[in-house]
LOGUMI-884798 format. One line per 2 residues: number of its first residue (from 1); their letters; for each residue x, y, z of C-alpha. Coordinates in steps of 0.02 Angstrom, whole numbers, plus 32768, in hexadecimal, padded with zeros to 4 digits. Layout:
N
NUM> a> X Y Z; ...
***
This chain:
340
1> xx> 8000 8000 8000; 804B 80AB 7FD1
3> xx> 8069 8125 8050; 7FE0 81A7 8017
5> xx> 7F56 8101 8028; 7F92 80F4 80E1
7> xx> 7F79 81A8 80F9; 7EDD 818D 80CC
9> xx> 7EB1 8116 812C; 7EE4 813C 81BD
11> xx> 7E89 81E8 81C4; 7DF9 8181 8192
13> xx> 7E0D 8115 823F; 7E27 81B5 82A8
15> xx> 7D8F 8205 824B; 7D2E 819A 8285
17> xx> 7D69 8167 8323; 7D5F 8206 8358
19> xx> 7C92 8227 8312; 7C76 8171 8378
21> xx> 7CD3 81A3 8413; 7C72 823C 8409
23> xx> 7BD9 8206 83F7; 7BF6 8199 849B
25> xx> 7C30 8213 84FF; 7B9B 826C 84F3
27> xx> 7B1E 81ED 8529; 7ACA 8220 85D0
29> xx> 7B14 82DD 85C0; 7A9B 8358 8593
31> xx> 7A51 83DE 8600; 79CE 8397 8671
33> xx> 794B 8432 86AA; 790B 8402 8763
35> xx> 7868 840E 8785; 7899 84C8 87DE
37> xx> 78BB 850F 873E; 7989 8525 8764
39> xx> 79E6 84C0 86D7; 7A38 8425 8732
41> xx> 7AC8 83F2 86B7; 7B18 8340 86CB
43> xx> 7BC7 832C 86CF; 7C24 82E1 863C
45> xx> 7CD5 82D3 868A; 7D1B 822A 86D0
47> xx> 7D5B 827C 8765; 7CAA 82BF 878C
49> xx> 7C65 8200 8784; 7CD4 81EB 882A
51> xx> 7C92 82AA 8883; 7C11 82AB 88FE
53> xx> 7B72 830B 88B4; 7B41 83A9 8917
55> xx> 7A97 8410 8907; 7A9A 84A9 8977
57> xx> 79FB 84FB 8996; 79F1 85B5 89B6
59> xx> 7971 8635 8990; 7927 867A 8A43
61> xx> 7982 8698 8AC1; 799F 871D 8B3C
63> xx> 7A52 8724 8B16; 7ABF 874C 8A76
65> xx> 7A93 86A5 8A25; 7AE7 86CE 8986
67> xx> 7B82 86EA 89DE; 7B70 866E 8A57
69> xx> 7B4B 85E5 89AA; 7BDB 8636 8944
71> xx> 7C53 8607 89CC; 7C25 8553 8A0A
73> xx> 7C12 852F 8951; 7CD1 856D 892E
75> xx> 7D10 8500 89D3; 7CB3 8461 898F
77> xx> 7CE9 8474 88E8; 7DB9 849D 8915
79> xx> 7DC2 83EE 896E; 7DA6 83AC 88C0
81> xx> 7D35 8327 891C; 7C8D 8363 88F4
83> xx> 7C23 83AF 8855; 7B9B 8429 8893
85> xx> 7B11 8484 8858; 7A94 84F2 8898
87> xx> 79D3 8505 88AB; 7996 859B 88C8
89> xx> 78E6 85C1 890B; 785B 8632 88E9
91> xx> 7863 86BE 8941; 780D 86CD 89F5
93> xx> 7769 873E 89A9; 775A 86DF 8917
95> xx> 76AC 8689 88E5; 767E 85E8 8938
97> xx> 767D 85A1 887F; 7740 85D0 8881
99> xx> 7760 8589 890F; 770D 84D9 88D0
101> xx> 777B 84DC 8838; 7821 84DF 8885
103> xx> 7842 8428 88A7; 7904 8409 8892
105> xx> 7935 8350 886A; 7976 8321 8900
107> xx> 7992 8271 88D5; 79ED 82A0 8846
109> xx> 7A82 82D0 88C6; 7AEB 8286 895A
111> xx> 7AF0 8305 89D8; 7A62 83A6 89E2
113> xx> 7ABF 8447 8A2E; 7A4B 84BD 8A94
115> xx> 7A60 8573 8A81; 79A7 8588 8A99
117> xx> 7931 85C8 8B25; 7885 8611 8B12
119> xx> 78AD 86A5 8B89; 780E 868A 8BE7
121> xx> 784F 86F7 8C76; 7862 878F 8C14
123> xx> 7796 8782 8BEB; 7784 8745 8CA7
125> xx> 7753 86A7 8C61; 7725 866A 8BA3
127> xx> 76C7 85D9 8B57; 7748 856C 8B0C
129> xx> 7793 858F 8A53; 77B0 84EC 8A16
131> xx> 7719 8484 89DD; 76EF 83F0 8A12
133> xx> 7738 838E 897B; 77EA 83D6 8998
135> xx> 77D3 83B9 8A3E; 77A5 82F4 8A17
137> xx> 7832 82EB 898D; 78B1 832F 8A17
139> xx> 7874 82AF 8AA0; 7879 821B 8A22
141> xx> 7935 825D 89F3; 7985 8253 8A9E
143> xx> 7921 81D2 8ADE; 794E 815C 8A62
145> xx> 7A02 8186 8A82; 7A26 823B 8A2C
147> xx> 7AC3 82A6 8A74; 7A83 8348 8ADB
149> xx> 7ADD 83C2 8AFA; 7A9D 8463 8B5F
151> xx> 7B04 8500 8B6D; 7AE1 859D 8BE5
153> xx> 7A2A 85D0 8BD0; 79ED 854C 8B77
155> xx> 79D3 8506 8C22; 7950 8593 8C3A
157> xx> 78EE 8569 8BB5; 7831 8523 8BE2
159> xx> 7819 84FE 8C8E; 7767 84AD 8C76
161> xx> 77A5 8426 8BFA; 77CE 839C 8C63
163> xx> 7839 831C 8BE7; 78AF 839D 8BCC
165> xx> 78C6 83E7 8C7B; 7900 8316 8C9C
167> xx> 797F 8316 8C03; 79C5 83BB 8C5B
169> xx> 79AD 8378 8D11; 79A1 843F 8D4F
171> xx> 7988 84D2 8D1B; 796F 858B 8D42
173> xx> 78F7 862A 8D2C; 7869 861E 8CA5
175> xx> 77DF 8615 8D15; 783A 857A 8D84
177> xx> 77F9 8599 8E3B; 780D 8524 8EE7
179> xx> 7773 84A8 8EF2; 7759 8496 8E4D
181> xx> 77F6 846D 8DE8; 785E 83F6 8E59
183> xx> 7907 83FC 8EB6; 79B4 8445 8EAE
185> xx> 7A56 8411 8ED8; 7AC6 840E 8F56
187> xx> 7B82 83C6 8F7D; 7B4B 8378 9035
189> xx> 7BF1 8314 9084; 7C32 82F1 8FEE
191> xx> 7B82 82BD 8F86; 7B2A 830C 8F26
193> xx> 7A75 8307 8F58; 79C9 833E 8F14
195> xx> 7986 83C0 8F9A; 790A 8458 8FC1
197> xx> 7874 841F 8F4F; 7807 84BA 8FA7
199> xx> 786F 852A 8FD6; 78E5 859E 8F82
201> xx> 7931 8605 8ED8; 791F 85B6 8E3B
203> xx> 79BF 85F8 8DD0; 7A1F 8677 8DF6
205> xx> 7AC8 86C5 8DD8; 7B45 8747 8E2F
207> xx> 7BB1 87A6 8DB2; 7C0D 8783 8D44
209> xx> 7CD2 8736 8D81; 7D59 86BA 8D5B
211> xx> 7D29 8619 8DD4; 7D7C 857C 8DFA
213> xx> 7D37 84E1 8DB4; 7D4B 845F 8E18
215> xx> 7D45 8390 8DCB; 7CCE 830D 8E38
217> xx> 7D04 82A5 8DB9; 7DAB 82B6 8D84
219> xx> 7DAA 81FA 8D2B; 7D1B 8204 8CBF
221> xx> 7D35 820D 8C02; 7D03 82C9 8BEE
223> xx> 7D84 82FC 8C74; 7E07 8279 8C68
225> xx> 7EC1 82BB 8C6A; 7E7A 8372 8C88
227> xx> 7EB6 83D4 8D21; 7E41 83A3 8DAE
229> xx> 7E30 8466 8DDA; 7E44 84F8 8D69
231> xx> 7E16 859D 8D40; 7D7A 85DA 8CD8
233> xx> 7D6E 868E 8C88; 7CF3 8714 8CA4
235> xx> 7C3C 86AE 8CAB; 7BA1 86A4 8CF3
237> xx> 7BA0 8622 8D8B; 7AFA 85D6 8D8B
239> xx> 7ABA 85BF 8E3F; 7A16 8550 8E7B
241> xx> 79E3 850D 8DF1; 7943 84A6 8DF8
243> xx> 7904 8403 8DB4; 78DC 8350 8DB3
245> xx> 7995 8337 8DD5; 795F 8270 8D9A
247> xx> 79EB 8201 8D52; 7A82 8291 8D7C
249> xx> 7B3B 8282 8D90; 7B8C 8320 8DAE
251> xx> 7C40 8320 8D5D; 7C79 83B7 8DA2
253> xx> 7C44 8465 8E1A; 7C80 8518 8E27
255> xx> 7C61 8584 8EDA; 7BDE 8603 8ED4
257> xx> 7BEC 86A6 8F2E; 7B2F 86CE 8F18
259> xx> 7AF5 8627 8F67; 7B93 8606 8FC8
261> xx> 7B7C 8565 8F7D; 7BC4 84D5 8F24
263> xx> 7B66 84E0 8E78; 7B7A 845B 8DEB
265> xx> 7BC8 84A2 8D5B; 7BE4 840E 8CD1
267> xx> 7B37 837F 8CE7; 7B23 82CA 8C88
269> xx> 7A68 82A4 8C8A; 7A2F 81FD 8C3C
271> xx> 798C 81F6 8BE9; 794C 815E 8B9B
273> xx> 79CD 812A 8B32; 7A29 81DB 8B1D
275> xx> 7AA4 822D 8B75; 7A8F 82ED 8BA4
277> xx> 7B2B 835A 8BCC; 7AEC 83FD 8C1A
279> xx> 7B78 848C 8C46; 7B22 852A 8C85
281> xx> 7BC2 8594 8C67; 7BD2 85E0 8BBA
283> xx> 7B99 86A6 8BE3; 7BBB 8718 8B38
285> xx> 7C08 87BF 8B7A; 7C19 882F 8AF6
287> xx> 7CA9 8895 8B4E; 7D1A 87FC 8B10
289> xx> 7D20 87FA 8A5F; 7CF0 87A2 89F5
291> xx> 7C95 8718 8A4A; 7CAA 874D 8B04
293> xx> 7D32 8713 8B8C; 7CC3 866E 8BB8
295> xx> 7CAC 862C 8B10; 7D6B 8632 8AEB
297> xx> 7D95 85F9 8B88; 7E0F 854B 8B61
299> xx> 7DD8 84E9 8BE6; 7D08 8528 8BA6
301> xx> 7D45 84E8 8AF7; 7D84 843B 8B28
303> xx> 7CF5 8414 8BB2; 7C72 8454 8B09
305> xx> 7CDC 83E2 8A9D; 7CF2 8336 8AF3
307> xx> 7C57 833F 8B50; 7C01 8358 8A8F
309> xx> 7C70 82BE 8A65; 7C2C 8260 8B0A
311> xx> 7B75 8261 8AE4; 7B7A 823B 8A28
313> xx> 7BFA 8195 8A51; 7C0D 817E 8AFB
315> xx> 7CC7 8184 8AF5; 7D3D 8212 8AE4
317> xx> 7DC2 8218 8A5F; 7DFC 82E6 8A5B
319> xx> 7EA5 8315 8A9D; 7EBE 8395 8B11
321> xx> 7EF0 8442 8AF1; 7FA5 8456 8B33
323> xx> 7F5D 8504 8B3C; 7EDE 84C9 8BD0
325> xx> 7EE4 8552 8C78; 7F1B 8508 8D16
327> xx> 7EB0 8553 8DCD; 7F22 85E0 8DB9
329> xx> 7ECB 8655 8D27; 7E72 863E 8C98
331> xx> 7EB1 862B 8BDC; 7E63 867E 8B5C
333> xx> 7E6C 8665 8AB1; 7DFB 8650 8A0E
335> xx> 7DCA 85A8 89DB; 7E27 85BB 892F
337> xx> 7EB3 85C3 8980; 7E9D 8540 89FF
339> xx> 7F1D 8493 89C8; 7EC3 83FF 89EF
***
């Protein structure tokens, strides 16, 4: 065979290798529009196949949720371990009929991220946003095993709607009140009990500081190899939170100087088959640009990070940060710039 005949058939091979290898590639890959009317678009990479799938939820909230998304979003995504998207509500006046389309496809993801909360206390109490078919989808999601992960004020969000307030175990403000919404918690001898059902606060906060968090358990997965004590930037403590406080461990506390009180600071809930990581810490301050002090804190990023990790596989696989504070002072520093 001349040369110029092998030329020619070997771009013939590559031609249409590559239309074949093309074609296949793109099986399974188009844009997918959720039933909330956000386009949801599919991965095509192989290294995607192996990243946990993310769906933060934002929308209300009586914080800077955009902020709050943009930067948990960036810390997920630098670890390299996790794809994420985003579902973002109507907003809080919008029509019933609004409301009752947005139904993100949970089950089309590993882990759901909180960054939501009705913000009932601002209206001194609200009926609740979502409708009852979210609310059904959500419940059938972590129940059946779904990651949850709750950040800050997402553990404000609905006080009257029991299944959730047991994924979160407690939670503060939004109409919660002593009598009606269960117990809070309290480091008694060395346990942590479930205590004042009819008495007391029901979320609250001093200002905003650097605290010591403190690890109750320093060998679970999510805090394994960390430093059992170190120093968190500029946040909201939460204080007396109130729940069903059903199915708990506490993994770790901070001291509060409103309450004078141990309070729990990182929570792993079971419910049903899912596992729920709550953190109440996570406070956007806009005098720390861009996403706040909190938010870039190292030791916030790795906690968001492997306890994101924990509830989608029940194992923990992320490094740690060489850049992770010790109990002496915080460290800083934006997630892009974090080395995992």
């Amino acid at each position: 065979m001349s040369l110029s005949n092998c030329r020619g058939l070997l771009y013939f091979i590559l031609f249409f290798g590559f239309l074949s290898g093309g074609c296949n590639g793109q099986e399974g890959d188009a844009p997918m529009s959720g039933s909330d009317g956000a386009t949801e678009v599919t991965s095509s990479t192989t290294a995607d196949v192996n990243r946990i799938r993310v769906l933060i939820i934002d929308g209300v909230n009586n914080h800077d949720w955009e902020r709050t998304t943009e930067a948990t979003k960036a810390t997920l995504e630098q670890t390299g371990r996790f794809t994420v998207e985003v579902s973002t509500s109507p907003r809080k006046r919008a029509s019933r009929e609004e409301w009752d389309t947005w139904r993100p496809r949970f089950s089309d993801y590993q882990v759901v991220l909180s960054n939501f909360n009705d913000d009932c206390e601002r209206d001194g109490g609200c009926e609740s946003l979502w409708s009852e078919t979210t609310k059904a989808d959500f419940d059938t999601f972590v129940r059946g095993g779904g990651g949850f992960v709750s950040v800050h004020a997402a553990d404000n969000h609905d006080a009257n709607w029991l299944e959730y307030n047991k994924m979160i175990g407690v939670g503060g403000w939004g109409g919660r009140e002593a009598g009606v919404h269960g117990s809070i918690l309290r480091l008694v001898d060395g346990e942590w009990i479930a205590t004042s059902p009819n008495e007391g606060i029901s979320g609250e906060h001093g200002r905003m500081r650097d605290f010591l968090v403190i690890h109750d358990q320093p060998g679970h997965p999510i805090l394994a190899g960390l430093p059992t004590e170190w120093m968190h930037a500029e946040d909201e403590l939460y204080a007396s939170l109130r729940g069903p406080a059903e199915n708990i461990e506490i993994l770790a506390h901070s001291y509060s100087l409103y309450t004078n009180e141990n309070e729990p600071i990182f929570m792993l809930v079971t419910y049903g088959e899912g596992k729920i990581f709550h953190m109440p810490m996570g406070h956007y301050n806009d005098e720390f640009e861009p996403f706040g002090a909190s938010l870039h804190c190292v030791g916030f990023q790795t906690i968001l990070a492997r306890g994101t990790e924990y509830v989608a596989t029940g194992a923990v696989t992320l490094g740690i940060p060489s850049s992770f504070p010790g109990a002496d002072a915080p460290i800083v520093i934006a997630p892009n710039e974090v080395i995992w």
